[in-house]
N, C-alpha and C positions, 0 to 999 in steps of 0.2 A: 749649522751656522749660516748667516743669511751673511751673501755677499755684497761686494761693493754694484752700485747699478752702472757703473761704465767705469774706464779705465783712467780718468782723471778724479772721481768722486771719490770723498772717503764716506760719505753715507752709508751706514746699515742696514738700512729698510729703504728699499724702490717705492714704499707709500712718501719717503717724507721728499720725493722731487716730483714735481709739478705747479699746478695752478697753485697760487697762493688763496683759498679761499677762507678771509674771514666772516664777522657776524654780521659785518657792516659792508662788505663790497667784496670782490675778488680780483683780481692780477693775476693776467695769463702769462703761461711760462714764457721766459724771450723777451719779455715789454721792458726794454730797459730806455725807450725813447726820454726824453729827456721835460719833465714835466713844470710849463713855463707858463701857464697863468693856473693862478691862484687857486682858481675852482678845480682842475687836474691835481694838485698837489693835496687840496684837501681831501679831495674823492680818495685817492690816493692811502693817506693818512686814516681816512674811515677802515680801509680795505686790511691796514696793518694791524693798526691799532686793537689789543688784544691782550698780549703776554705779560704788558706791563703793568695792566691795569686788573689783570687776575691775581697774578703775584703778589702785587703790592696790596690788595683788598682783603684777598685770602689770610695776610698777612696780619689782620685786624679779627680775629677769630674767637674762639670761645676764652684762650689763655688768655691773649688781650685786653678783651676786655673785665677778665678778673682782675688784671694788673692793674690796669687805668683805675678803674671803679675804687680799687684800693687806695690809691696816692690821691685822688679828686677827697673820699671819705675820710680817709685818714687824716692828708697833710693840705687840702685845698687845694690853692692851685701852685702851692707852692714848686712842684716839679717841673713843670711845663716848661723850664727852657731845655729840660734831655732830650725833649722832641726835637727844638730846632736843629741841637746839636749830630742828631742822628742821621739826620736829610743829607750832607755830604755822604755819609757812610754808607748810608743805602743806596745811594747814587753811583758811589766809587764799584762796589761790590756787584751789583747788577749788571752795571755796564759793561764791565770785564766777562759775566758771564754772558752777558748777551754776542760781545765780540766770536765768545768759544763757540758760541752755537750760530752765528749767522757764518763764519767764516770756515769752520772744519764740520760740522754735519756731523758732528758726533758726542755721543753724550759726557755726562761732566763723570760721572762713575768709568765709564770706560776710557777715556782718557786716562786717568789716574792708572787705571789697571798697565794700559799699554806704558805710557811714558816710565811709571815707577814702579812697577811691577808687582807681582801677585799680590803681596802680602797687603801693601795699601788698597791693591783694588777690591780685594776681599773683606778689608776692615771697613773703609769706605761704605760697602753695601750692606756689611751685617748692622752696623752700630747704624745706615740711615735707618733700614728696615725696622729694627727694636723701636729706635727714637718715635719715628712715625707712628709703628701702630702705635705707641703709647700719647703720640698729639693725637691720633684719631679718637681715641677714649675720652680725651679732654673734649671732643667737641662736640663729643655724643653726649656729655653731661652739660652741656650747654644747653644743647637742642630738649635733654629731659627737663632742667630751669624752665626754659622759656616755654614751655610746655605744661609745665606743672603752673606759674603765673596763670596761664590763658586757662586753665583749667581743663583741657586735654589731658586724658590716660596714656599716661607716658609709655607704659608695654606697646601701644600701640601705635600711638605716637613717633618712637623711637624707630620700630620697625619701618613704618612706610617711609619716614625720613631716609632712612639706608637703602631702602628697595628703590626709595624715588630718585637718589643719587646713583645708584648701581644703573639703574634705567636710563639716565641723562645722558654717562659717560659711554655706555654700549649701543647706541646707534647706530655704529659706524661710519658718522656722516660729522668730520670734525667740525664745520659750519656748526651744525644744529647744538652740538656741543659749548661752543663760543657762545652763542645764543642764549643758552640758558643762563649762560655767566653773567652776559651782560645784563640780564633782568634781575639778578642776583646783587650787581654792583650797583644797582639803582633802587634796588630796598634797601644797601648798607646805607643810603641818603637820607633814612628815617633820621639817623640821629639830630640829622639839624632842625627839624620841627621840634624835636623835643627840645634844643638848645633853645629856640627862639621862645617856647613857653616857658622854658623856666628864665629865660634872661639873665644869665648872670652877669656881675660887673666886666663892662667892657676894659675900661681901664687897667684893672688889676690885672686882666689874665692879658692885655697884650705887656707890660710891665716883665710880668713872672716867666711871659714867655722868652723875653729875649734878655734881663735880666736875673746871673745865677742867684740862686738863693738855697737857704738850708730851714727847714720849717723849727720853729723859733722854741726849742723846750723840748726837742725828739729826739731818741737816742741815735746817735752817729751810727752804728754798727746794722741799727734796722731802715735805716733810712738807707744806707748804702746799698743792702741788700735787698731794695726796692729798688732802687737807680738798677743795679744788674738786672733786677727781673725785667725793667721795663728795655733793656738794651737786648735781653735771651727773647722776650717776645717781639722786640720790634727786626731785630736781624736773625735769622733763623737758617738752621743749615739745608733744613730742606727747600729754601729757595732759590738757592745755588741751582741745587740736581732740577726744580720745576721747570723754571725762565729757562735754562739750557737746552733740555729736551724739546720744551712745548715751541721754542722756539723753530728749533727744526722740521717737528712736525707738523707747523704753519708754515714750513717751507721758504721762509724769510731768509734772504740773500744779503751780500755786503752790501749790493745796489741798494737798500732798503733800509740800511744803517740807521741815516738821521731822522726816517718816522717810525723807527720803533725809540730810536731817544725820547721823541717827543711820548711816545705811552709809556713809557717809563717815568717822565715827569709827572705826567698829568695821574698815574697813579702815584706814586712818592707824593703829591698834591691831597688828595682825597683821603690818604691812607695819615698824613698827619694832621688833618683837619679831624676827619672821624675820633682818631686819639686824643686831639685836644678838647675837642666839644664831649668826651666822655666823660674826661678828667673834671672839664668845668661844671658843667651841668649837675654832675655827685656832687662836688663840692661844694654847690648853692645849693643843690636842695636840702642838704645833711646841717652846713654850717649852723651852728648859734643852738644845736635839736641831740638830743641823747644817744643818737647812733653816731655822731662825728667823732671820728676816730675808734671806731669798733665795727669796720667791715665784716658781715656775713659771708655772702656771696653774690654773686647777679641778680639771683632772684631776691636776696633784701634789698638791695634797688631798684629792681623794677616796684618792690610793694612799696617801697618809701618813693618812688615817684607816683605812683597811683594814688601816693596818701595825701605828699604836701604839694604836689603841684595840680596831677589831673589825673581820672582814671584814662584816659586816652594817652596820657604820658607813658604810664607804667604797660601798656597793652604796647606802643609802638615800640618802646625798649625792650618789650621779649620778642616780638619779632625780628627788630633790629639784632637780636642777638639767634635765632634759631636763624635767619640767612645768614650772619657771618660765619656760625657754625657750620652750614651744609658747605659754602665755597672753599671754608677751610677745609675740610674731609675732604672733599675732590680735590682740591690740588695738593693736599700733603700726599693722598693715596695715589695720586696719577705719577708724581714726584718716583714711588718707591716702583711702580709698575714699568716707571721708561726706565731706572735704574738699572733693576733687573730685565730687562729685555736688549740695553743694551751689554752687557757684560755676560748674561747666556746666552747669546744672540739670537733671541727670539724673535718673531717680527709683532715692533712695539709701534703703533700707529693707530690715532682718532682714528683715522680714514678706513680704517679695516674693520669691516662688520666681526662681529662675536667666533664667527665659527674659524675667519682667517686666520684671528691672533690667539686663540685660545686660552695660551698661557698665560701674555699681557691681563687678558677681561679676570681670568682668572683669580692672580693676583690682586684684583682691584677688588674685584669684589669679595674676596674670602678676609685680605685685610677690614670691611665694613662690617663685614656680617660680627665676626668674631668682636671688634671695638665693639660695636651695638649691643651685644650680647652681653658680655662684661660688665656695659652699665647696669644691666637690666636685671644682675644677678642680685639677690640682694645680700647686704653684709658686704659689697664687693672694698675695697680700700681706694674709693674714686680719691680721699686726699690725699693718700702714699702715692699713687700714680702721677700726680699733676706734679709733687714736689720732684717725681724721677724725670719726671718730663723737662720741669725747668733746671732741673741739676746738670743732666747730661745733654741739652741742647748746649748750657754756658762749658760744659766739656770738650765739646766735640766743633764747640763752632773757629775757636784759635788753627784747627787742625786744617780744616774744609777752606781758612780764609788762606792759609800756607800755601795748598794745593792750587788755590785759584793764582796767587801772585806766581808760581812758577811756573803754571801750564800759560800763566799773559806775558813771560819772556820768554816762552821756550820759538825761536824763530822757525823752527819745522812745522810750528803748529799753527802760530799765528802769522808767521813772514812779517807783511811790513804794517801789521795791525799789532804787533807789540807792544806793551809798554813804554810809554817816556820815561822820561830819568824821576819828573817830581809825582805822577802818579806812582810809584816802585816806591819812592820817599811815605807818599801820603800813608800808602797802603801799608807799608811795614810797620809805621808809627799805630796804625790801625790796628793791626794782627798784637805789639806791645800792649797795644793795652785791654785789646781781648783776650789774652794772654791771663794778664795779673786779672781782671773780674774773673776768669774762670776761678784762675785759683780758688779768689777771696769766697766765691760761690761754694766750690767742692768746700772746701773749709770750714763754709757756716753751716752745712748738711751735716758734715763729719763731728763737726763740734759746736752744736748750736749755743753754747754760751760764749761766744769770740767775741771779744771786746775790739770797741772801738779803735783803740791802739794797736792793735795786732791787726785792724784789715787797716789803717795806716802804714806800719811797720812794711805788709807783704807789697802796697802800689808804692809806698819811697823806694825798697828797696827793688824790688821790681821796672821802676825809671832809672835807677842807677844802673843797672847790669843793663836795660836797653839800651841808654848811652854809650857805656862802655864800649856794649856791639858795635853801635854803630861809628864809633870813630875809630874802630880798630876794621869794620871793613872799607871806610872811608880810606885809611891808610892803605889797607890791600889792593884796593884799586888804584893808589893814586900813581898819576905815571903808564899807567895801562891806558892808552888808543883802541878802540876796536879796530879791525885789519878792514882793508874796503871793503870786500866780501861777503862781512859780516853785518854794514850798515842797511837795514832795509830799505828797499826801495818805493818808498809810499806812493809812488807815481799808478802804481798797479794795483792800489785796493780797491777799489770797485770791484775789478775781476779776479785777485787771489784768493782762491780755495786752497786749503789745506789738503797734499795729495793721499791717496789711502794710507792706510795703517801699514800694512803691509810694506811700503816702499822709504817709511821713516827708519832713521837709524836710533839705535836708543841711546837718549843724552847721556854724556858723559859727568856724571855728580862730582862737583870738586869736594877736598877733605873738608873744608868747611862745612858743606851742604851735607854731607854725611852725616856728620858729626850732630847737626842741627835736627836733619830726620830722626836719627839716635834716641836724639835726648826728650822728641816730641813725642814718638813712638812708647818710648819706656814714662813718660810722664802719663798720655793716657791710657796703658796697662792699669797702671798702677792707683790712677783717680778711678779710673771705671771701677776695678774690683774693691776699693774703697767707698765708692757710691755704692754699689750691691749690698757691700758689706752692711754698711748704716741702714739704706733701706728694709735690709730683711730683719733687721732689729727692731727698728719699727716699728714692724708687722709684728716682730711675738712682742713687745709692748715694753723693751728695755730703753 
């Protein structure tokens, strides 16, 4: 096991303290002077700026863009106000994990292990690890899409793509690594050339964007379970475990807080522009033409942009789509390698060349080879796989959002970076209703003829019992003061680190919170081996 690097640190790995060096500047350890014209603060903001704008881009990836492409083909632009809606959400979620990882130095899988013990910290890693390689397989049939358009031999294709990402991340130079990212998020910027040649109505889509709407003649029940897909591909559980880790091993401190909010925005920025110009852009060039509303895949529209708008159209869209695809594999796969390296305590660090971290590279790249392989099998079940992928992301992501809202009030962990009262509020009404779309998801997998009325039935009644909850913990708290002792002290965040693992006492869970674990635990036993179950049904063709 790799120890703590000094007697106040809880860091894992002595790679993730030092120089902050990103793709755009670096910050030397100690510089906490105080940054007072403009130009400092934006040099500054170059040096950070990184984790949020990987996460959130990577975030736009090969599922993504099946999603978008669907409801743009399908329903127009009718959906584009779940984008707006989702911008709090991805904001509230990030930022919490970003707190975990600038303030305690340690990753979001091992937290869980220590504060909650084996059982979570074991499910935690198994169900990321499954989850993952099966996003990595979705992004490797992206990258064969965009490949097969451009007219490139996908065997071979697909390979160097994998070899060229195993290569990028194994450097050992986490700079050069960012590097590559960043020239990666600036070919996700194709899509807006393509937006501006197809043009579509301005009007409508700012309209549709900020007013809800239901597309006028669509079955309720498929429409809904479009709305979840686009929520499973826009908030994802692996970007929890990414932003936390990657954080740390940019080495970004609480001193550093408010310029990583700002790359966080500024990706949350890019990441629902990309979304929306995908959705629009399908949507005008399909409209009023025989493929609206009968989605193929990516590659039917990149060939329906090549058709009715330009061949330069449909060539930028499979590009656009083979980079979203590679940024997504790295950071889903870097995601599952800090996972496990923090919970076997291997030493999980960019900054460590190949032969230091072993096991870390290792990982990384045996999850690629294996995805890559998979695609390239032929016969393989690439559309069983994308549905397991979106079924048990919407499973496992209610669980991963639990986790974050208790490890953001545990005071051992975060001190006086805690949670307020109405982020705790926001966040739970959050986790309620990622709660009920799981269900309604597992649901529609288990029983794909569910009627509109029954995924009605499960979100009424599923708001009723959140209610309930809550004005019966409303009552349990009321009358309860926190003791002085207990109020944090925010005078001190700048400089409050969370102290090692080792010198934390383990939370004391009330009956409630028991009870809560209990019923979330035994719910995803039981969806999971109900997801397998249906899956492998599937497959023999029942």
């Amino acid at each position: 096991m790799t120890t703590n690097t000094d007697n106040t640190s809880a860091v894992l790995d002595s790679a993730h303290v030092g120089d902050i060096e990103g793709a755009l500047g670096t910050i030397r350890v100690g510089d906490d002077a105080p940054r007072q014209k403009l130009s400092a603060k934006f040099r500054t903001l170059l040096a950070i700026v990184g984790p949020g704008l990987i996460v959130m881009v990577g975030d736009n990836d090969a599922g993504a863009f099946g999603t978008y492409t669907q409801a743009g083909q399908n329903y127009g632009t009718t959906l584009l106000w779940t984008l707006l809606l989702l911008v709090p959400v991805l904001y509230v979620n990030q930022e919490m994990v970003l707190r975990l990882g600038a303030v305690t130095g340690v990753g979001h899988a091992r937290l869980i292990l220590e504060r909650f013990g084996k059982f979570w910290g074991a499910f935690s890693v198994i169900d990321l690890f499954i989850l993952n390689a099966l996003t990595i397989v979705t992004e490797f049939i992206g990258i064969s899409l965009g490949l097969s358009y451009l007219g490139i031999p996908q065997i071979p294709g697909v390979i160097v793509a994998a070899l060229a990402v195993i290569a990028a991340v194994s450097t050992g130079s986490f700079k050069r690594f960012e590097r590559v990212c960043m020239v990666l998020i600036v070919g996700s910027l194709l899509l807006i050339p393509i937006f501006v040649m197809v043009h579509p109505p301005l009007g409508q889509i700012a309209r549709d964007f900020v007013i809800p709407g239901m597309p006028a003649g669509a079955e309720l029940s498929t429409v809904m379970l479009l709305i979840i897909g686009i929520v499973g591909t826009t908030v994802a559980p692996w970007q929890l475990f990414f932003q936390q880790s990657y954080v740390i091993d940019k080495r970004i401190t609480p001193r550093f807080m408010n310029y990583e909010k700002v790359d966080l925005w500024v990706g949350i920025a890019i990441v629902i522009v990309g979304a929306a110009a995908i959705v629009s852009f399908t949507a005008a060039t399909f409209a009023g033409r025989h493929e609206f509303g009968n989605l193929t895949d990516a590659l039917g529209v990149a060939q329906g942009l090549g058709k009715y708008v330009a061949p330069v159209a449909g060539v930028l869209f499979a590009i656009a789509l083979i980079d979203a695809s590679i940024i997504g594999a790295a950071a889903v796969g870097l995601s599952t390698s800090y996972a496990l390296g923090d919970v076997l305590g291997l030493k999980h660090s960019l900054h460590r060349k190949p032969r230091e971290a072993k096991g870390f590279y290792a990982v990384f790249a045996g999850l690629l080879l294996v995805s890559a392989t998979i695609v390239l099998i032929p016969g393989s079940p690439l559309g069983l796989l994308t549905v397991g992928v979106q079924t048990l992301a919407g499973v496992l992501l209610p669980s991963a959002t639990v986790f974050l809202l208790l490890l953001c009030n545990d005071k051992q962990v975060l001190g006086p970076w805690v949670n307020g009262r109405w982020l705790n509020i926001f966040t739970s009404a959050v986790i309620a209703i990622l709660v009920m779309l799981s269900i309604v998801l597992t649901a529609s997998v288990l029983f794909p003829d569910i009627t509109a009325p029954t995924i009605l039935w499960i979100l009424g009644g599923g708001s009723a019992i959140a209610v309930i909850g809550a004005i019966a913990f409303a009552i349990a708290r009321h009358g309860r003061k926190a003791a002085p002792h207990d109020v944090p002290d925010r005078s001190q965040r700048a400089t409050w680190r969370m102290p090692p693992l080792a010198l934390l006492s383990r939370p004391e869970l009330s009956t409630g919170r028991r009870i809560g674990l209990t019923v979330l635990r035994t719910y995803l036993l039981v969806a999971m081996v109900l997801v397998v179950v249906r899956v492998i049904q599937l497959a023999l063709g029942h």
